[in-house]
N, C-alpha and C positions, 0 to 999 in steps of 0.2 A: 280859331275860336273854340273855347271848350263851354262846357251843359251850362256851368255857372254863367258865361259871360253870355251864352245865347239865352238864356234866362231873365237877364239883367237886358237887354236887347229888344224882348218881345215885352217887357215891362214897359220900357221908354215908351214903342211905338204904340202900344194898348192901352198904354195909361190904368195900366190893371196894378193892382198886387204883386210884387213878386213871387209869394205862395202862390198865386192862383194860379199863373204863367207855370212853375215848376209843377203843379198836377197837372196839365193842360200837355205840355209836354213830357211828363211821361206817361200819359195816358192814350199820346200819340205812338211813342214809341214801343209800350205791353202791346197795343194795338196792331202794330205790323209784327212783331215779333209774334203774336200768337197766329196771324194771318198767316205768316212763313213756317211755322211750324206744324201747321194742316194742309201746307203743300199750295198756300192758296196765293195768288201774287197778288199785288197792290199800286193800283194804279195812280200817280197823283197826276193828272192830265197838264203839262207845260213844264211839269220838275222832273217826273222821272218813274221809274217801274220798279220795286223791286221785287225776286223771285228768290226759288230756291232752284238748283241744280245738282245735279249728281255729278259726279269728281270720280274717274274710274279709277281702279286699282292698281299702282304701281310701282316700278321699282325704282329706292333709293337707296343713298349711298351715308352711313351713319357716317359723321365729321371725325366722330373720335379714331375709332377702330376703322375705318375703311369696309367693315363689312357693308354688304348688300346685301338688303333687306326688302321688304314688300310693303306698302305702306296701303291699307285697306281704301275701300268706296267710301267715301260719305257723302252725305250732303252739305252744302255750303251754300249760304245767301249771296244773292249778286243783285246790282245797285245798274241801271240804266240810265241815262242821263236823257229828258227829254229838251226837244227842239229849244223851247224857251230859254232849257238853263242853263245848253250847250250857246246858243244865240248872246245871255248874259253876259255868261265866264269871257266868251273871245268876241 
């Protein structure tokens, strides 16, 4: 399912607007993304966690040339899946 068809989705069951639904959700989504970008995680209690983590620094191997190379830290968001939504899926 993509933005448009979960959009189209929370319409049905809302009986809302489709516009209203599309700011709704992405105002969910500015929302955890600016939470993840001040380091802060975000808890939806039965769906799931999502954080940011640090990624250490290491070494790969470029596809073209075969050199090795060093591939820097960063940080990266990670997605938890809670009880509820692992209990749903299976």
């Amino acid at each position: 399912m993509n933005k448009a068809k979960l959009i189209e989705q929370m319409a049905k069951v809302t009986k809302l607007p489709k516009n209203e639904c599309k700011d709704c959700l992405e105002s969910v989504i500015s929302i955890i993304g600016g939470s993840l970008k001040q380091n802060k995680s975000v808890v939806l209690t039965g769906f799931g966690t999502f954080s940011v983590i640090q990624r250490k620094k290491r070494t790969g191997v470029n596809p073209s040339t075969g050199a090795k190379m060093t591939i820097p830290a960063k940080k990266v968001p990670k997605f938890k899946a809670g009880k509820a939504l692992k209990e749903m899926v299976g």
